[in-house]
C-alpha positions as CSV (number, residue, x, y, z in Angstrom):
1,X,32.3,-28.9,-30.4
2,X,32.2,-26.4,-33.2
3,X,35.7,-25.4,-35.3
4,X,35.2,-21.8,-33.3
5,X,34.7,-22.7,-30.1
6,X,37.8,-25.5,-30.5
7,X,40.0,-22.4,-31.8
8,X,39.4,-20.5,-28.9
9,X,39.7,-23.0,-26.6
10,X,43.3,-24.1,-28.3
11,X,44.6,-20.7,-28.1
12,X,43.3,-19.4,-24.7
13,X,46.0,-18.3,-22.8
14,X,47.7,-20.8,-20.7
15,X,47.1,-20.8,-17.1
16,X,51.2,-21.2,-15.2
17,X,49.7,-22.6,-12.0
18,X,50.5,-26.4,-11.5
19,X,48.9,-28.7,-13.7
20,X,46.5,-31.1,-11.6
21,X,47.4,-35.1,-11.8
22,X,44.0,-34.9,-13.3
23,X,45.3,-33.4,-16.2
24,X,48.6,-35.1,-16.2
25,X,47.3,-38.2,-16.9
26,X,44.5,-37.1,-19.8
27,X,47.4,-35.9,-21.8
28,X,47.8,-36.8,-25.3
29,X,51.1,-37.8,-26.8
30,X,52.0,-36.6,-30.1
31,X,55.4,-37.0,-31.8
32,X,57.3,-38.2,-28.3
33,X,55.9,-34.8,-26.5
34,X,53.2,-34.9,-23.8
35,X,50.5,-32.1,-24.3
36,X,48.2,-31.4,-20.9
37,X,44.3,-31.8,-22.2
38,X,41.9,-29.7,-20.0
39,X,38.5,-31.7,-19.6
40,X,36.7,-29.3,-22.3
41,X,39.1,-29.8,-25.0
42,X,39.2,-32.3,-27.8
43,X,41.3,-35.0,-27.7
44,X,41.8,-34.7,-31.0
45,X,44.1,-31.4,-32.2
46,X,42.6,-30.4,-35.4
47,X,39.7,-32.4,-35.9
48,X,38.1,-30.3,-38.6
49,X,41.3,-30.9,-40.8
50,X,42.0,-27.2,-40.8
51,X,45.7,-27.9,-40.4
52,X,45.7,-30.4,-43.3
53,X,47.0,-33.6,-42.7
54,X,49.8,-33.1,-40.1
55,X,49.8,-35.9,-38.0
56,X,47.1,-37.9,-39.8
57,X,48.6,-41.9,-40.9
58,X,46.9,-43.8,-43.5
59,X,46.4,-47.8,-42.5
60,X,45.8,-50.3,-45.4
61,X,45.4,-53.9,-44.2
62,X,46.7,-56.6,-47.0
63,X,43.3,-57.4,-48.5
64,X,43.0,-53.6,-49.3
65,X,46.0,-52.5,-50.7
66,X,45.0,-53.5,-54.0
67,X,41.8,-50.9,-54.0
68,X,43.5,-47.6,-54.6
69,X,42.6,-46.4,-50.9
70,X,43.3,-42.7,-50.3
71,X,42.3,-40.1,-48.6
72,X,42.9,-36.0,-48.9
73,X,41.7,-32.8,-47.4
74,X,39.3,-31.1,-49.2
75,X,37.2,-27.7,-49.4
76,X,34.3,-29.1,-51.1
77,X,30.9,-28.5,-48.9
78,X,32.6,-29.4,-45.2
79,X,30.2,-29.8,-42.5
80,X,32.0,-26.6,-40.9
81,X,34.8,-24.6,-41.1
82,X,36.9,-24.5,-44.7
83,X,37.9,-28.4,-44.8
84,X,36.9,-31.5,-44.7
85,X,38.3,-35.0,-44.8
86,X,37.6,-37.5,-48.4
87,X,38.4,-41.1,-48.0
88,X,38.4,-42.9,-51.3
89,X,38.7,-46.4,-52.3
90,X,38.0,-48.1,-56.4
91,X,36.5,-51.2,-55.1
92,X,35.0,-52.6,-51.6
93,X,37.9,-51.6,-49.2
94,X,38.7,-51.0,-45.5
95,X,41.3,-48.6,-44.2
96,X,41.6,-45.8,-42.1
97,X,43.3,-42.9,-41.2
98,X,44.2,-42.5,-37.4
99,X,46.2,-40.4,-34.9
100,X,48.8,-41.7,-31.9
101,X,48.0,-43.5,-28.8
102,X,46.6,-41.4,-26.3
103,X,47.1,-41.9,-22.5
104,X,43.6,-43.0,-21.0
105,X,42.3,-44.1,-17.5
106,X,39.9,-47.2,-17.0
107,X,37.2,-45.7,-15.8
108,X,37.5,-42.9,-17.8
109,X,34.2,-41.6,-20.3
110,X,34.8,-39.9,-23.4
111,X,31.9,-38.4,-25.8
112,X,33.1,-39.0,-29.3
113,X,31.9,-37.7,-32.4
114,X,32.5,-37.4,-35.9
115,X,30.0,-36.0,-38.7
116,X,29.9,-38.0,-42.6
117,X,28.4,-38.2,-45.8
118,X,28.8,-40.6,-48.2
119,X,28.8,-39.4,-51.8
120,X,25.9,-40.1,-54.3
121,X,27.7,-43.6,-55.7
122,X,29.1,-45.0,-52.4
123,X,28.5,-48.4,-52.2
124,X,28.9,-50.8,-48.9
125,X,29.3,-54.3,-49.8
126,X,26.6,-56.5,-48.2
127,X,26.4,-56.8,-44.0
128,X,29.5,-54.3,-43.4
129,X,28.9,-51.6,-41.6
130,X,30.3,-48.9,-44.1
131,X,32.1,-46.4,-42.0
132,X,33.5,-46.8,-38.2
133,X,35.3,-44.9,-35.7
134,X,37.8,-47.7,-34.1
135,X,39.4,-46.8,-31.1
136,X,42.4,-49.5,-31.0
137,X,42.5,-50.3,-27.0
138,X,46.4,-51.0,-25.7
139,X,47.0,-52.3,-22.4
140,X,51.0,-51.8,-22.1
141,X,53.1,-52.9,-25.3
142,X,50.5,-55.1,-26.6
143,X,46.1,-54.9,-27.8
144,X,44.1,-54.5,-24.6
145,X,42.4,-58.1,-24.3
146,X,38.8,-58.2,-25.3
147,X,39.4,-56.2,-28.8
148,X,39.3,-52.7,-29.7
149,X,36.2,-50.0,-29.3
150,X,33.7,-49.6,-32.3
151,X,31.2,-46.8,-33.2
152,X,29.3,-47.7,-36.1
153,X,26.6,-45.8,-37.9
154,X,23.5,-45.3,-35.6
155,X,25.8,-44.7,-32.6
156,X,26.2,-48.4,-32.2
157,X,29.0,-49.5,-29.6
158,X,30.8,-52.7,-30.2
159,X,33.8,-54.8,-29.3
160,X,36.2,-56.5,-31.0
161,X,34.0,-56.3,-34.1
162,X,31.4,-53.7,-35.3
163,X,28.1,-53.6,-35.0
164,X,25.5,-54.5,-38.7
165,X,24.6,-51.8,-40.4
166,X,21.7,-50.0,-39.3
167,X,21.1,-48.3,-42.6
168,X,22.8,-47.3,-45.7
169,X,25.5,-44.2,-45.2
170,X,23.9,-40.9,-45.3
171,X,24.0,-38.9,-48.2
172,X,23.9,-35.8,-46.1
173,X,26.2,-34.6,-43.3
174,X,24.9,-36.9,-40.3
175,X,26.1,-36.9,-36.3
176,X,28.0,-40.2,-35.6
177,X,28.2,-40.1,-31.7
178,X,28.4,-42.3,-28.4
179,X,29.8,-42.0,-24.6
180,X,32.0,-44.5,-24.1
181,X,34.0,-45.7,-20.6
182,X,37.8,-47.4,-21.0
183,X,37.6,-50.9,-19.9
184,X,39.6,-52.4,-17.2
185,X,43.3,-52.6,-17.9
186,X,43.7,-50.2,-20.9
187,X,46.3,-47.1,-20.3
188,X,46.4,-46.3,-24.0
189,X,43.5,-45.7,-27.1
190,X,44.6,-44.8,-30.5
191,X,41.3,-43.4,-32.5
192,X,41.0,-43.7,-35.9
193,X,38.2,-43.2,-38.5
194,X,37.7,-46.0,-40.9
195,X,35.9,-46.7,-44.2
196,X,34.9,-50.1,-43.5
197,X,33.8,-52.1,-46.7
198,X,33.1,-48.7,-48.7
199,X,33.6,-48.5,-52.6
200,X,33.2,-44.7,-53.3
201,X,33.8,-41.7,-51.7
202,X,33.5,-40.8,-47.6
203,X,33.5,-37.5,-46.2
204,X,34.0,-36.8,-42.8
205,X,34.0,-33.6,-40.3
206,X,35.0,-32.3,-36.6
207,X,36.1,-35.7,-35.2
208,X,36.5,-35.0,-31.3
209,X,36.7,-37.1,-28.5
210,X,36.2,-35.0,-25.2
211,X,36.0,-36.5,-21.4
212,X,33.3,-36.3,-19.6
213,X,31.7,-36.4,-16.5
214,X,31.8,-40.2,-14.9
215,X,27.8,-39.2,-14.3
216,X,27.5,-38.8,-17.8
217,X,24.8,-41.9,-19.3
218,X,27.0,-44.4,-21.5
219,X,25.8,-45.2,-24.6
220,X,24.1,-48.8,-24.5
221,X,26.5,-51.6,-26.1
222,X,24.9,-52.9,-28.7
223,X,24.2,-56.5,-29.6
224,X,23.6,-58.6,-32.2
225,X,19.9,-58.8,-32.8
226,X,19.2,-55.7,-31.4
227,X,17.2,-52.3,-33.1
């Protein structure tokens, strides 16, 4: 969904009439306040990084904290819109930088997306993926059992872990994007986008995750030894 088309969809004016269950429960929870999602709109409330980065969190694991890992929002060439997203690291690192859990169904299918460019001198240390959009799974208080949601370069679904790299990142704004259904037993996805194993720069663009249609073709789960 394009920056425009997400603007006027944000501030369209709101329809008074009860809100059906359907809608109740695709919410997204922000800050302790519910906010109803209508099927078109993005799950994600400013995934161009227009807004800056309100509501964004930064997530260093241990090994990583020693790698300078940052990220800020830019102006410099976004895919669209004014701003774009620069995660950074000075040496083979993985972090991220997420949003809150969202209430989900099992059952439910979302399309996700998210567009990236690696700069010139990115590097991806040997068998790691490079870049991943992780959508942590929660099932109550605790990680939904069978491991979080992975989308790795070349639209490649995984779980628990992600998937080899298909190629090296792209050096010029490329489409990262799957269908994927909630597993049994999770109420609860918290997306993130993650520089997994990067040394360099990563940019990033119009990150959306939008339900769709349970008709709507899944994207194959991919396994080891496959294209």
């Amino acid at each position: 969904m394009s920056k425009s088309m997400s603007s006027k969809l944000l501030f369209r004016p709101v329809n008074l009439a009860p809100i059906p269950l359907v809608l109740l429960l695709a919410c997204t929870l922000f800050g302790g306040a519910i906010t109803p999602v209508h099927a078109a709109d993005s799950l994600v409330p400013d995934g161009g990084f227009e807004n800056g980065i309100a509501g964004w969190k930064v997530f260093i694991p241990e090994e990583s904290k020693d790698k300078n890992c940052r990220f800020e929002i830019i102006s410099d060439s976004p895919h669209s819109g004014t701003t774009c997203v620069r995660l950074q690291s000075d040496d083979f690192a993985r972090f991220s930088i997420g949003l809150g859990l969202l209430p989900v169904q099992a059952g439910d299918r979302y399309r996700v997306s998210v567009w990236l460019k690696a700069d010139a001198g990115a590097q991806v240390r040997a068998n790691a993926p490079g870049f991943v959009i992780r959508l942590g799974l929660r099932q109550g208080d605790a990680d939904a059992e069978g491991g979080h949601l992975f989308i790795a370069p070349g639209n490649r679904v995984t779980r628990s872990i992600p998937a080899d790299p298909a190629s090296v990142l792209p050096k010029q704004w490329t489409q990262l994007e799957a269908v994927i259904e909630i597993p049994p037993g999770v109420d609860a996805m918290g997306p993130s986008l993650f520089s997994w194993w990067t040394s360099g720069t990563i940019l990033a663009d119009d990150f959306s995750i939008e339900k769709v249609d349970a008709t709507t073709p899944l994207t194959p789960v991919w396994t080891k030894g496959a294209p």
